[in-house]
N, C-alpha and C positions, 0 to 999 in steps of 0.2 A: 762434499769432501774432495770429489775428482778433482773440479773446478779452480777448488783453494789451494790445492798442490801446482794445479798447473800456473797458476798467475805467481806464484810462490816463486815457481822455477825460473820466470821470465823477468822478473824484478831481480831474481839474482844477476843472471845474465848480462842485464843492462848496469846494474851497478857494475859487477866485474868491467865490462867495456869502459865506463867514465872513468875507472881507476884507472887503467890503463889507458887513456887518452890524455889522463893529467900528468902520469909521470912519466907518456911522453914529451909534454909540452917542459919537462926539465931538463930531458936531455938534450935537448935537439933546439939551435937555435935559433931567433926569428929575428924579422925586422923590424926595428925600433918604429917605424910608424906605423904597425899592427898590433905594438904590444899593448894600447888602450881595450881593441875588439878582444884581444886572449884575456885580459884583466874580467871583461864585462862575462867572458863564456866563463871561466872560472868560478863567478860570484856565482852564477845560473843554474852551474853545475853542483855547484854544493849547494843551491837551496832545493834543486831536485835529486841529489843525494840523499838531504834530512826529511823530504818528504816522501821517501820510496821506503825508508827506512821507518819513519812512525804508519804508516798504512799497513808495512810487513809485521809491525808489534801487535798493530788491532786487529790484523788478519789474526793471526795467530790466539791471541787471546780467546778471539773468538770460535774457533774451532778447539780449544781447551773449554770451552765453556759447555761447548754441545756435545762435547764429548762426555765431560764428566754428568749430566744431566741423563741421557742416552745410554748407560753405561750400568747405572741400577738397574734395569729394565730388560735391555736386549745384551747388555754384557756377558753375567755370569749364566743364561742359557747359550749362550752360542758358546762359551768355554766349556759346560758341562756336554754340548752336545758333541766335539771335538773327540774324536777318537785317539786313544791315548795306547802305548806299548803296556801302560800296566794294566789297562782296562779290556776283556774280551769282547769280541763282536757281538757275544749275547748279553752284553752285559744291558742290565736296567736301566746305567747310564744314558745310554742310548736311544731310551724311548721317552715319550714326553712323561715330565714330572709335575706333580704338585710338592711345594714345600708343604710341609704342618706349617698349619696356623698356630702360635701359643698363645694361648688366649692371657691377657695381665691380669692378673688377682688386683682388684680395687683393694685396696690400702683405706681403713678408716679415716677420717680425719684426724688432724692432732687435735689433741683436745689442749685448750688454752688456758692457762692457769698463772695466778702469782708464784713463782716458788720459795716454798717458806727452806728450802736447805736439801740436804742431802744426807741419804741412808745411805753405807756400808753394810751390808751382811756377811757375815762366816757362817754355813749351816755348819751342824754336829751332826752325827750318827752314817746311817746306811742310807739308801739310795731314798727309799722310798719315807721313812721319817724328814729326809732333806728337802724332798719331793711335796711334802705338805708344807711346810715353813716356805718351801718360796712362793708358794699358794699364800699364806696369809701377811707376808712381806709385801707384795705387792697391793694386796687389800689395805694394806694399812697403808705404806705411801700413799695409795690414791684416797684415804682419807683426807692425812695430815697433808695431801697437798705439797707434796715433796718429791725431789727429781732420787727415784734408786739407782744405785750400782749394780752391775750384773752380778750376783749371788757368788761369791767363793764357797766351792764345795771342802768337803772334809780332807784332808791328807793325813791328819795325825790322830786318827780311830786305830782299830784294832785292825782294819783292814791296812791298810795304809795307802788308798787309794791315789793317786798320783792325777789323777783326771781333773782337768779341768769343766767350768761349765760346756764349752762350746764343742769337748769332747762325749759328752752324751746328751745334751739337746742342741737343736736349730736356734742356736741365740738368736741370729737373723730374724726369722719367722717372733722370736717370742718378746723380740723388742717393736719390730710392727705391728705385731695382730692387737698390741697393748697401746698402742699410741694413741686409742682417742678413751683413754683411762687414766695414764699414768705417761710421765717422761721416764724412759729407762735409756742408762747412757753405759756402754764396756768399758769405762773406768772414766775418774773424776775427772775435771777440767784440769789444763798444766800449773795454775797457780796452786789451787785443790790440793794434786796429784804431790805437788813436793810436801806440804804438809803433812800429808799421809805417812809419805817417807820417811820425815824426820819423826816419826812418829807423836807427834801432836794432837793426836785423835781423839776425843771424849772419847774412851770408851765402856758400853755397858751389856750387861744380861738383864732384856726388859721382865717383868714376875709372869711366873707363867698362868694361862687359863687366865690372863687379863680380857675384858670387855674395852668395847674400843672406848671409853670415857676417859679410861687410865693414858693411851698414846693422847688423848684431846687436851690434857688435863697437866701430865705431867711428862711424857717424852718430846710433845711440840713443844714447849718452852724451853726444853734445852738444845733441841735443833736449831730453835732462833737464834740465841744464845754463841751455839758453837759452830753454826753453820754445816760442821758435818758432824753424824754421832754415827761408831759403829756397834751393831748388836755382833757382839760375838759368841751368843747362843741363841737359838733360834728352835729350838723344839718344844710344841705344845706352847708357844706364846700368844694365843689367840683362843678363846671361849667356843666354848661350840657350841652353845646359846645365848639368847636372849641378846643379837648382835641384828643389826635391821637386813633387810630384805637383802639389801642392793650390795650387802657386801657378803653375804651369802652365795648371792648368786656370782660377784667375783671370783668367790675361790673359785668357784664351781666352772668359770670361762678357763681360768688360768691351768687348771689341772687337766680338763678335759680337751681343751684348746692350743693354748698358747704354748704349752710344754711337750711340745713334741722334739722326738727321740732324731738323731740324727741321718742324713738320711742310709749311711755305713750300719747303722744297728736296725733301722727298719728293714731293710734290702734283706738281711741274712734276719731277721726276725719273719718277716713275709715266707724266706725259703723254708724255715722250719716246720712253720703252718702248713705249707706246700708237700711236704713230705708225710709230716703226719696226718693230714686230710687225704693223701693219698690211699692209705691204710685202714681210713676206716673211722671214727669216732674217736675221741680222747679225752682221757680224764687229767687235768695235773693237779699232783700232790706236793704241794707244800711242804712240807715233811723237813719241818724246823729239828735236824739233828743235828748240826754242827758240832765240832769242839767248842766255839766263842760259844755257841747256845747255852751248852750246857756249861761251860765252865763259868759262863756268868751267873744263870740261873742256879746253881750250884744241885740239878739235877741227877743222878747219878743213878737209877735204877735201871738196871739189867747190864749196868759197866763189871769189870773183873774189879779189883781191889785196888792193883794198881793203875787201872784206867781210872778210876776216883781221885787217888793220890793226885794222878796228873792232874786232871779237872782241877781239882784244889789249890795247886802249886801255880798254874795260871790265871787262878783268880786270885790272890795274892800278889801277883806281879804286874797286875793292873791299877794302879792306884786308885782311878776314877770308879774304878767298878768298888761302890760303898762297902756292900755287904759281903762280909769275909766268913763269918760261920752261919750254916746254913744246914739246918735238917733234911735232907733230903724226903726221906719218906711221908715226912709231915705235909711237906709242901706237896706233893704229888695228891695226898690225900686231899687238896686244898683247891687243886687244879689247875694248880700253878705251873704246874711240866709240861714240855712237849710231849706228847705222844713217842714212845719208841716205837721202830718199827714194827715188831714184835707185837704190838698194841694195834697197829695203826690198821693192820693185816688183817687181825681179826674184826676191826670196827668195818670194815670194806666190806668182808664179808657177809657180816648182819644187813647191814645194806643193802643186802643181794647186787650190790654192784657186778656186773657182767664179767667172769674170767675170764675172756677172751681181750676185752678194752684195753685200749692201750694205755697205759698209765706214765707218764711224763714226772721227774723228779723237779722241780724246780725247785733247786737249793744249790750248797755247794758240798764239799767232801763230808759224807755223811760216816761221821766218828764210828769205828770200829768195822769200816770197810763191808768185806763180802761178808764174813761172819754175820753180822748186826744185817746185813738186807735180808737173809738165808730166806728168814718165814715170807716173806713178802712177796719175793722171785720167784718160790716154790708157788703161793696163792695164785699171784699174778702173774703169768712168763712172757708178757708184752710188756714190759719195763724198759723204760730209757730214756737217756736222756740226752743232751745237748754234744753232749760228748762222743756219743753214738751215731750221730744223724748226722751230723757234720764231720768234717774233715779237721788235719792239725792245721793245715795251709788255712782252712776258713777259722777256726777261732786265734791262730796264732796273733794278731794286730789286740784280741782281747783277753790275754793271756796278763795274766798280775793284775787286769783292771775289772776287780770284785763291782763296782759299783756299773760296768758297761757290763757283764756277764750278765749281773740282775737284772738290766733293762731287758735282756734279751730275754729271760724267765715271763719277765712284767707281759712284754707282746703274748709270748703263747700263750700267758695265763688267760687274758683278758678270753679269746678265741676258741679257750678250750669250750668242752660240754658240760663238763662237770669240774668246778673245783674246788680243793677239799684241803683247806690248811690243819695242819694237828697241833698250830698257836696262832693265838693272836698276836702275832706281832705287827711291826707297821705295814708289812708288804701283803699280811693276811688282808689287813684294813682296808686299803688304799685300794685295794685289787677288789673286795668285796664292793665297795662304793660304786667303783668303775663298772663295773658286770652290772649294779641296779641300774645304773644310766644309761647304759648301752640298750639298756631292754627287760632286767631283771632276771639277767642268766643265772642259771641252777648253781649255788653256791650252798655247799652243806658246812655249815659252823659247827663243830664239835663241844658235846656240854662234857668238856674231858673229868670235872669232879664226878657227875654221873657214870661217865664212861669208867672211870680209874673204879668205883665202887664195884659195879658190873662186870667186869674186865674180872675183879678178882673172886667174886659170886665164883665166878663161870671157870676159875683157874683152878679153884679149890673146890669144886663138884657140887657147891650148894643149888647149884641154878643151870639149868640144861640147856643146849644151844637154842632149842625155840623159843624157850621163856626169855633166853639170854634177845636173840636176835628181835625179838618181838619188842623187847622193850627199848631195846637202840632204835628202831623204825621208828616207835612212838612218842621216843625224847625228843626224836629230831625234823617230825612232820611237818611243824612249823619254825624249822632253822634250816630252809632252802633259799635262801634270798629272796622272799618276798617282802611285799610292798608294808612296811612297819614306819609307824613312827620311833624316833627315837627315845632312848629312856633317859629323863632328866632327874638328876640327885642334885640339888640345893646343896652349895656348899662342900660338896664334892666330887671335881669334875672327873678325875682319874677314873669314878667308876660309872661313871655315865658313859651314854655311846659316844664312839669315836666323831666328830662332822663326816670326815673323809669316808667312813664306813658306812654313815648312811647319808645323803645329802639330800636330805627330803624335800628342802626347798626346790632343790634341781630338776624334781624326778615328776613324769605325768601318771599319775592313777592307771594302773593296767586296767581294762574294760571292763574284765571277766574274774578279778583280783579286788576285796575289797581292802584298805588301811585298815593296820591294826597297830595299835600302842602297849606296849608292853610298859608297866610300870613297876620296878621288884619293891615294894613296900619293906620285904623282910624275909632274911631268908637263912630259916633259923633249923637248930642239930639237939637235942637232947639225947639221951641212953633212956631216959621213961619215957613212953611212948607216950602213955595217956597223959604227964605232964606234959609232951608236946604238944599236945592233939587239941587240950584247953589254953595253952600259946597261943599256939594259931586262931584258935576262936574266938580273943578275946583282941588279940591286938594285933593280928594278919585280916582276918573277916571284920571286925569291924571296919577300921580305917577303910577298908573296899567300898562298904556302904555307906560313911559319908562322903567319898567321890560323889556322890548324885547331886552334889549341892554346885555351887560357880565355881567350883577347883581351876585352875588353868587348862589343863588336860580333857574337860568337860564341855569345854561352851560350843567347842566345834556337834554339829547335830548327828544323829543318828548314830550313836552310843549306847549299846545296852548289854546287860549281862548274858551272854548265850549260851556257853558253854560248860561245863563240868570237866577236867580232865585228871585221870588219876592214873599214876604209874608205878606198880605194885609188881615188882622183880622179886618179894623172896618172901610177902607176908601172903601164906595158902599159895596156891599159882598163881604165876604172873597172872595178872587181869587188868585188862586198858580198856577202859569205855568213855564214852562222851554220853551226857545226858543233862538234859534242862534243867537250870537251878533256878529253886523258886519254894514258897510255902505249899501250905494246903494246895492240892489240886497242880501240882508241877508233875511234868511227864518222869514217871520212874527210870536209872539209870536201866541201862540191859544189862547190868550183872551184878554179880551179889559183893556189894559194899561192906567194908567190915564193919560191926555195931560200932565202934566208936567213931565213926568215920559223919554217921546219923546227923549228930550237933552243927555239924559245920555244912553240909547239904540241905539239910531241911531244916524249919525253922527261921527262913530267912527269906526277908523279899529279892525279887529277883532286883537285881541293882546294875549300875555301867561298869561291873569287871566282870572277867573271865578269871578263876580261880585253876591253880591246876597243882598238883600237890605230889610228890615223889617219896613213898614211904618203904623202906627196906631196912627194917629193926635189925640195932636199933637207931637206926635215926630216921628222920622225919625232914622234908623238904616241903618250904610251901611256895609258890609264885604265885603275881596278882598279876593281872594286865589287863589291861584296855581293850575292848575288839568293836568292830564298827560295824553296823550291820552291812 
């Protein structure tokens, strides 16, 4: 570098002097018989002009060349090693550095396809109903072979959520992690796009709980057709059986994978964990009490008279919300209600859940304020929630946005110890699914028609806290989030299980846990007991034992009858036992069975269900299931 500066400098120099030799030779005059030799130095002089001058360009290039080579390397350490006025003598600056390495996340392949057109979606509902639809939107694109649009989230619910997708998930992340499945694009091509505008769009609501035969059959021909189609409802549009393996397991990448939370909601979702693991253990409660909850449901037990009116007046003022009159007590009795808290309190309790645990609200403004927690905070006085733990400066950016508050519920829930929704709604579901896949985390489901029956035993003194608490343990032994197959109803899906709640195909066998299938055959009420009791015997108990034949549910191996269970809250004292069912020569229950109970225990070969029966006259409950050795 010395070297090129100094020859730099001397090329100058000797130009400057030939310039100045030539416009002396202007000034100053000569004698005509020299002016051939001054003609010849002229010519000589400017061809060692142009040559001092292309040697000075290649100099130079070329010390630009090694420069900027040499400069990745030794550049920015001899900048950062440069002692600065803003930097102190001890500063770290100062002493030798390694950068981080970032390592590149591999990008699947694209996967290569014809494209038969393009999907539009608009989801409907709350976060986590939206949350399953773009789950089975993308499965089905990667059927029919079609490039999707990034999902339009809901604005005109009852929340009136204003959020876009890419404000509560990494679109980034969820359009590559999907690229060797599906082409997803953040809006349609610019010929597309004006189309859309002018609003030219087929549009439609595909049937719901369709198999994908129906998108093969009759949604791809009119993609071909129209080039774009948009679904503009997208809830429950996809079966949750008898769909094959491979798009099973799609949802199952999409939900647990591709749909990740941004990284603004994970960051302050992380801090929350952080703080409440601080503390100790944590249970979050679900605790479906809303006004929307209840004024949809048309719920109203333990509201004053005019907190009902309200309820009322708000669902009336929803068009979409169908059902306008609504029994309340009926429906509670049906199991149809959330849990008030009031309820929810004393179900915790039976539980023997821990008073000291901290219990996490994940919801939003729980209808009738402090009054309506009272029993709860008294039970429990480690309650809190998001509101609590955080600051106004940290939720303010998710302040109005219901559907990013939820995400942040969704994180703790997933992480809590225990969690315990008081409905099945979608976020109950979604949330249950996820805790199986993660590892089969402690989820207690509420059988709230048992519980509501029990609850009121217990309010009106018929049935005492042990009997009471003894029989909530026993309903819900086996509704901890273990390893279950799902239950299939033929022809109607609404009351079969959610996919999202259990995603069995997803999930590995715990070691130490065997599968078990529950199947509810019938699940029937009389006021005569003993006409129950030959109900059940005649077309709950049989159908059980023909299961043993090639039923669908059966051909998987290692299926047999094992257990007896009966739960008996108000007939004689509560009494819960388990005991071998089977004819002659079957192990006796260990406690004393009421005579008419005889017929349906004994008398019968041992077969591949698990029977288990809930009797508190006058009504009669019976369940069948599957259980695998």
């Amino acid at each position: 570098m010395g070297r090129g500066a100094y020859w730099i400098q001397r090329m100058y120099r000797f130009e400057r002097a030939m310039g100045s030799e030539c416009r002396g030779e202007r000034h100053h005059g000569l004698k005509p018989g020299v002016e051939g030799k001054v003609e010849k130095l002229k010519s000589r002089s400017k061809l060692k002009l142009w040559m001092i001058r292309t040697m000075t360009t290649v100099l130079l290039w070329t010390c630009v060349l090694q420069l900027t080579a040499l400069g990745g390397s030794w550049g920015p350490r001899v900048l950062k090693g440069w002692p600065s006025c803003f930097t102190p003598s001890f500063s770290p600056l100062s002493l030798k550095q390694v950068a981080p390495v970032v390592e590149k996340i591999a990008l699947p392949p694209k996967r290569i396809y014809r494209n038969n057109g393009y999907v539009m979606v608009s989801c409907n509902g709350g976060l986590n109903q939206m949350r399953g639809a773009i789950c089975d939107m993308v499965a089905i694109a990667r059927y029919l072979n079609v490039t999707l649009i990034v999902p339009e989230l809901d604005k005109s619910s009852f929340w009136a959520d204003p959020s876009e997708f890419q404000d509560i998930f990494d679109v980034d992340h969820f359009i590559a992690s999907l690229r060797d499945e599906v082409r997803i694009l953040k809006e349609l091509p610019p010929r597309l796009k004006r189309r859309a505008e002018l609003g030219t769009v087929y549009s439609m609501p595909p049937v719901s709980w369709s198999d994908i035969s129906y998108y093969q059959n009759q949604i791809l021909p009119l993609i071909k057709k129209h080039k774009i189609v948009h679904f503009n409802r997208t809830d429950a549009r996809l079966a949750n059986n008898g769909l094959p393996i491979e798009i099973q397991k799609l949802r199952c990448r999409v939900n647990y994978a591709a749909l990740r939370f941004t990284s603004e909601i994970e960051e302050l979702g992380r801090r929350v964990i952080r703080i409440l693991r601080q503390n100790g253990p944590f249970l979050v409660l679900h605790l479906r009490y809303e006004m929307d909850m209840l004024a949809f449901s048309g719920c109203t037990h333990g509201c004053t008279i005019e907190e009902a009116e309200e309820l009322t007046r708000m669902r009336y003022a929803y068009p979409w919300w169908k059902e306008k009159v609504i029994n309340s007590e009926l429906k509670r009795k049906d199991g149809l209600c959330p849990l008030t808290p009031e309820e929810t309190a004393l179900i915790l309790r039976a539980l023997d859940i821990d008073r000291n645990i901290q219990v996490y609200i994940a919801a939003g403004e729980i209808y009738g304020g402090k009054r309506r927690m009272a029993a709860l905070s008294d039970a429990y006085p480690n309650v809190v929630r998001k509101e609590i733990l955080l600051g106004p400066s940290d939720l303010g950016y998710f302040q109005n946005h219901s559907s990013q508050m939820a995400a942040l519920d969704y994180m703790v829930s997933l992480e809590s110890d225990i969690f315990i929704p008081t409905y099945d709604g979608n976020m109950a579901k979604v949330v249950e699914g996820h805790r199986r896949y993660i590892g089969f985390k402690k989820t207690i489901t509420l059988d709230r028609k048992l519980l509501v029956e029990l609850i009121d035993q217990y309010n009106n003194g018929t049935l005492g806290w042990d009997d009471f608490s003894s029989s909530v343990k026993a309903t819900h032994a086996n509704r901890m989030g273990r390893a279950t197959r799902r239950a299939v109803i033929p022809d109607r899906p609404k009351e079969e299980d959610y996919f999202y709640a259990n995603p069995q195909e997803c999930l590995q066998q715990p070691p130490d846990k065997p599968w078990t299938s529950r199947v509810r055959y019938d699940v029937f009420q009389r006021t005569d007991v003993s006409h129950a009791i030959a109900y059940a015997r005649d077309t709950v108990w049989a159908p059980c034992q023909r299961v043993r034949g090639p039923a669908p549910l059966t051909r998987e191996k290692g299926f047999s009858c094992v257990s007896l269970r009966l739960i008996l809250p108000s007939l004689h004292k509560s009494q819960v036992g388990e005991g071998r069912v089977g004819g002659e020569g079957a192990d006796p229950p260990p406690w004393d069975r009421p005579p008419d109970l005889i017929p349906i225990v004994g008398r019968r070969e041992a077969g591949p269900c698990l029977l288990s029966g809930e009797i508190s006259p006058p009504v009669l409950t019976f369940h069948i299931s599957l259980m695998s050795n």
